[in-house]
N, C-alpha and C positions, 0 to 999 in steps of 0.2 A: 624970334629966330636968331638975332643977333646976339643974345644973352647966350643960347645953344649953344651957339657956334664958339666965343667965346672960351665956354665953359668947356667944349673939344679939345681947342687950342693949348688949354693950360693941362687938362690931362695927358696930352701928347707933349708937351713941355717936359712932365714930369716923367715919363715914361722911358727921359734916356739917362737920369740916373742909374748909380746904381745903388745896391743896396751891403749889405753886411756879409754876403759871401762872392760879390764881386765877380758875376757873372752877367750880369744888365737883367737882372730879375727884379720886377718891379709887385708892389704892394697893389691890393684892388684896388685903391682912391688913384695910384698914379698910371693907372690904365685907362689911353686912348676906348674913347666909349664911339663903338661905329653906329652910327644913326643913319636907317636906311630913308630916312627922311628929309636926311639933308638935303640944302637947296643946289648944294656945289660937290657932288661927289669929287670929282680930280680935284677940288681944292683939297680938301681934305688925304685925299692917297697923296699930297707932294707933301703937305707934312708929316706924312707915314716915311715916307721914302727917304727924307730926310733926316729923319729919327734913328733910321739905322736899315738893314735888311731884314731883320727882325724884328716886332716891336712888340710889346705887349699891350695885348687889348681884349676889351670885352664887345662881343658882339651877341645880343638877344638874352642878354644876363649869364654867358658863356664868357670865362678868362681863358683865353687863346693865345697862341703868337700868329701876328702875322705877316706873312711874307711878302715881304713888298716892293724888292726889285726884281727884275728879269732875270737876273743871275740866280740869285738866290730860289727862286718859284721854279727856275728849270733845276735846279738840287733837289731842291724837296721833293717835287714831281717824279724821280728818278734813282733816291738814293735810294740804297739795297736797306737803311736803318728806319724807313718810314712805310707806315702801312697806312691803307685806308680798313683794316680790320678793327671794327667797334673792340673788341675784347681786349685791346693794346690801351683803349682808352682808362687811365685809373681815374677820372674825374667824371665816370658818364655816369655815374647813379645821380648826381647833382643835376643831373641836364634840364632844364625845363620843359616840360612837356609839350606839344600841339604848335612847337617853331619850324620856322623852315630850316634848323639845324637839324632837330630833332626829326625831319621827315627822311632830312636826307641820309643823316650817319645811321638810322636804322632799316634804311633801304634792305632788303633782302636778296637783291638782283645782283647782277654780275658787278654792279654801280661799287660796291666796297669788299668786291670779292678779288682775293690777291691769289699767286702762286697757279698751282695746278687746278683750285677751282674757278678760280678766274678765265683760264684759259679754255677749260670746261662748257662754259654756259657764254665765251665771247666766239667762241668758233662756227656753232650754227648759224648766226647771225649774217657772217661775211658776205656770206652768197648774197644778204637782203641788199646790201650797199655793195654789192661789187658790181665791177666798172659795165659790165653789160646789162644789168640790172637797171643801170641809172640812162644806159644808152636809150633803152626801152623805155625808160618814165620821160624821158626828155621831150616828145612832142605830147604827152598829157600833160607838162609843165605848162609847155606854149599856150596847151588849148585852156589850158583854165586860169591862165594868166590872161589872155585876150578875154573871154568871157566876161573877168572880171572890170576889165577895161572898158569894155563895150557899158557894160553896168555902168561903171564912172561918166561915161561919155552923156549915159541921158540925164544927169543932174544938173541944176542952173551952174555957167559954168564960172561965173561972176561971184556963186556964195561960197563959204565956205563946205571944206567936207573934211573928215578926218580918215586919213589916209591910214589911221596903224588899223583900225576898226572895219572900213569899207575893201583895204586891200592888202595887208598887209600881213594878217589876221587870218583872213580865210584861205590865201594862197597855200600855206605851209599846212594850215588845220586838213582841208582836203585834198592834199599828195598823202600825207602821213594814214591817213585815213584809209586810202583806196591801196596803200601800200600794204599797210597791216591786214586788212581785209574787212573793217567795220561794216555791215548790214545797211544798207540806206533805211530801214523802218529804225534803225535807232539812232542815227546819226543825231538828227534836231534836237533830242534829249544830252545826245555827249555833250555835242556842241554848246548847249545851254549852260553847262557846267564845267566845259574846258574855258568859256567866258572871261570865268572869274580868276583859274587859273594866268589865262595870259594877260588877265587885268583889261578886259574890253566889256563892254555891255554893266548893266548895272550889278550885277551881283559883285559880290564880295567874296572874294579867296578865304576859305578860315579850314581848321581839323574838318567840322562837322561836313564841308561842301567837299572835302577832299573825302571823307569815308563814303562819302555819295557816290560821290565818281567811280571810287575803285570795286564797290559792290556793283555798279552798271556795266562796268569792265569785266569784272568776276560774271556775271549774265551772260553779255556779247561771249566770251569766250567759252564759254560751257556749249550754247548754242551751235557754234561752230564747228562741235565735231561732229559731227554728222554731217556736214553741207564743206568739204574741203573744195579749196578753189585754188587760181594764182596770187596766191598773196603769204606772208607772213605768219600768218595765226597757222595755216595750213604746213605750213614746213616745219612747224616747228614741234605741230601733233602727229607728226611724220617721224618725226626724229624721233618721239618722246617712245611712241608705239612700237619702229624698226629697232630700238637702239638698247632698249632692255632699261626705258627709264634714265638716259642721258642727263635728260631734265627732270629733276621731281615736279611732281603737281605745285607744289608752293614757288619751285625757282620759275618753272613755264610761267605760271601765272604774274609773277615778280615781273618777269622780263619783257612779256606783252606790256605793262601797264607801266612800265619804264620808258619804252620805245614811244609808245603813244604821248605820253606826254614832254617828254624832253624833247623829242621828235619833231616840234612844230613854233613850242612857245621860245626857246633862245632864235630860232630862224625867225622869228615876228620880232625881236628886238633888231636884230642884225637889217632885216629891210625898214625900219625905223630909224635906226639908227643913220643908216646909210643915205635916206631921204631927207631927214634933217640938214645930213651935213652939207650934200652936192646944193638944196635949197641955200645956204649959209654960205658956201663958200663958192661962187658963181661962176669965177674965175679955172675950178677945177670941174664943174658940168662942163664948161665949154672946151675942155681937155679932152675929153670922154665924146663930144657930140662931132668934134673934129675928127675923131679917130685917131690921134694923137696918143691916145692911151685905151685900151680897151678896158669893157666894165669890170670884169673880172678885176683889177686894178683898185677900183672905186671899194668893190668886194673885200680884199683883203685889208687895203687900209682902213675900212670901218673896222675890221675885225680886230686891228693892233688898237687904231685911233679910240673905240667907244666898244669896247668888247662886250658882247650881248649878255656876259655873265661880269657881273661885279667880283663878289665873294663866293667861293664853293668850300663847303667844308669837306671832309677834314682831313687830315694825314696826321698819326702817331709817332711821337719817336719810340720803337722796338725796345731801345737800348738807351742809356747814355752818348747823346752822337753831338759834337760839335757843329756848326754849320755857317760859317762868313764869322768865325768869332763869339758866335753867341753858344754855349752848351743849353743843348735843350736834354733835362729829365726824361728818362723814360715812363713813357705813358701819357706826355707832354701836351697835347693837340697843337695844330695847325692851318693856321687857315690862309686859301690859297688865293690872292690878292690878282686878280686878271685881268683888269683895269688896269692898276696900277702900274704890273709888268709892262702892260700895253705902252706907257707914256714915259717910261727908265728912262732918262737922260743919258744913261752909262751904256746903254744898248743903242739906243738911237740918235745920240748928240743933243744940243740945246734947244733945236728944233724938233723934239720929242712929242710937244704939243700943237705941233700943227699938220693940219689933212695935209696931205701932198702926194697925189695919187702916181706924180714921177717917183717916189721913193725907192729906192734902187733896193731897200735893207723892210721884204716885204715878211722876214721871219717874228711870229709871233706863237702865244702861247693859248691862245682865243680858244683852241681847242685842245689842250692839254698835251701831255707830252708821256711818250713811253708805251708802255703795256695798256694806259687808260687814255691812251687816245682817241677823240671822240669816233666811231664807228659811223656817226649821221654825217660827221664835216664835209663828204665830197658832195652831198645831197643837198645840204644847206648852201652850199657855193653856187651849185647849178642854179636853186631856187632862186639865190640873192640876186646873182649875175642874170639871168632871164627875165626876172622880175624889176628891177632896176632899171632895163638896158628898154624892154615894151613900153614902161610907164614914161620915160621921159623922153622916149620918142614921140609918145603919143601926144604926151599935153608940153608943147614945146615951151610956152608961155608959163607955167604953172610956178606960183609963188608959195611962202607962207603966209598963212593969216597969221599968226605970231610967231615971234623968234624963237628958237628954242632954248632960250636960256629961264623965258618965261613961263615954258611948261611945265606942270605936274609931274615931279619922278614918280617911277612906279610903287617907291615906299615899301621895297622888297629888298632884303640883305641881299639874295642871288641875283635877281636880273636889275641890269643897267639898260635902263631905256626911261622912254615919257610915257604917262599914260594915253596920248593923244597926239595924234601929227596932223593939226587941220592948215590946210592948205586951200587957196584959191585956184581950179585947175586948169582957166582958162579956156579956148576953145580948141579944138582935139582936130589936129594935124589931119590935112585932106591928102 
């Protein structure tokens, strides 16, 4: 790992030359190479960030730039010259196949869809996350948050248990579920294979686990027209039927099986994320247990602090467009660095990298900005903030069994998190 890391180092060295037309474009050997396996992801984004706002790098055998402070990631996110439309991309017939680049930039859902189609296939949706929607799911939150709690409570409370897998995990998988309107006879089977997605249980995330999934998806959703209920799948064969074909069959289909799984697996890093830290930083639970600050607090600075998405691909330059001094080519790609943004010195002062749930400066990029702001973020907040706020009420005592600097990354370009949060949960508040 030390040779790795290294051999990072000096690529990002070379990466803020420039070269022979004098724009900071650098050659494939002098591109930062992102390893979603690093032991130290924020080490690695501070020498990004230092490198410039733009750097150039390869991530999954993809030559990219990418964006790596706050400033710059809210440009990109926003300028009128940058698309998330694949057909901008003039480097995508290189792409390598069956990556989580490649899953995401040929997404078909509203996910890389700009302009008036974009607006098209995000507007049905609102109703699923608007704010009475969520007022409604808020005591199924509770209840299947205590549920799960109660579950914690009967295990020795002396061993260890891993928090991202027994709580963490399930919380988000079954709101998403009950929201979109998934079958209970086929739940155990999703579940089995959203597993591997959120990186829990033994399977392995790979194409062939993911072609599984979205054929099981493609199933659950056929099934359901006939049987409309209060959920999701049902509004949206509502629309498809009233509306003279709003949605095509391929976008409907797209968009269920977009929802369902972005829906659940960044909320399982975010409560991971956020358990790590308040364990870590002891000094800021007892900020939160005083009332001093409420959870919602702990909520968003995980969001800025450890942002449940590392890297998201991708945005195009349209045209020849400038951006913090760097000219990017049109057809350029870009990749949007959300971590990194998260810990900007230039955004946040010198203490960028430290939790501090008083942080008066709670503006972050966690969930994107613009026209592709995340649609789930008010859901995932409720989620965090309730699940957060029951568990460490309950187990007042409850530690780590190891630090998290010593655990497993998820060894995924997109998600920032561990694979594992085992904790010691002690005995459960009378």
């Amino acid at each position: 790992m030390t040779d790795q890391r290294s051999d990072r180092a000096r690529h990002l060295d070379g990466a803020t030359g420039l070269d022979g037309d004098g724009d900071g474009r650098a050659e494939q050997a002098d591109r930062f190479v992102l390893d979603p396996a690093t032991a130290d992801m924020h080490a690695d984004n501070d020498r990004l960030r230092q490198a410039g706002p733009l750097v150039p790098i390869t991530a999954e055998g993809v030559p990219a730039w990418a964006a790596t402070r706050y400033a710059t990631l809210l440009t990109v996110l926003t300028h009128p010259d940058m698309s998330r439309e694949l057909h901008h991309w003039t480097g995508r017939h290189a792409m390598p196949p069956g990556t989580a680049i490649d899953r995401i930039v040929t997404d078909t859902s509203l996910l890389n869809a700009e302009g008036e189609r974009h607006r098209r296939l995000r507007m049905p949706l609102t109703t699923a996350f608007s704010q009475r929607r969520l007022n409604g799911l808020r005591p199924r939150i509770e209840e299947l948050t205590a549920r799960l709690i109660d579950r914690l409570a009967e295990l020795l409370p002396d061993q260890p248990v891993d928090l991202r897998l027994e709580f963490a995990y399930p919380l988000p998988r079954e709101v998403i579920s009950e929201l979109i309107g998934i079958p209970a006879r086929h739940q155990d089977e999703l579940h089995r294979l959203t597993d591997a997605v959120a990186q829990v249980g033994g399977l392995e995330d790979s194409p062939g686990l993911r072609k599984e999934l979205r054929e099981l998806l493609d199933q659950i959703i056929d099934e359901r027209r006939g049987t409309p209920g209060e959920d999701l799948i049902s509004d949206l064969f509502a629309l498809h039927e009233k509306d003279g074909g709003r949605l095509s069959e391929d976008e409907l289909f797209a968009t269920i099986e977009l929802l369902f799984i972005a829906g659940h697996v960044t909320t399982v890093n975010l409560i991971t994320n956020a358990i790590g830290a308040l364990l870590t930083e002891r000094g800021q639970l007892d900020l939160l247990r005083s009332g001093q600050c409420p959870y919602s607090a702990a909520v968003e600075e995980t969001l800025r602090w450890d942002s449940p998405i590392a890297y998201f691909p991708m945005r195009y330059a349209v045209r020849d467009v400038e951006i913090d001094g760097v000219r990017l080519r049109t057809g350029e790609p870009v990749l949007a660095c959300f971590a990194s943004a998260g810990r900007d010195p230039h955004q946040y002062g010198d203490d960028a990298h430290v939790f501090d749930v008083t942080r008066e400066q709670f503006t972050h990029l966690a969930f994107g900005h613009g026209p592709h702001f995340c649609l789930g973020a008010p859901l995932a907040r409720l989620e965090g903030e309730i699940a957060i706020k029951a568990l460490f009420e309950a187990f007042p005592d409850m530690a780590l069994a190891r630090p998290v600097e010593e655990l497993p990354p998820l060894d995924t370009l997109l998600g920032n998190s561990t694979r594992t949060m085992p904790v010691v949960l002690g005995p459960r508040a009378r």
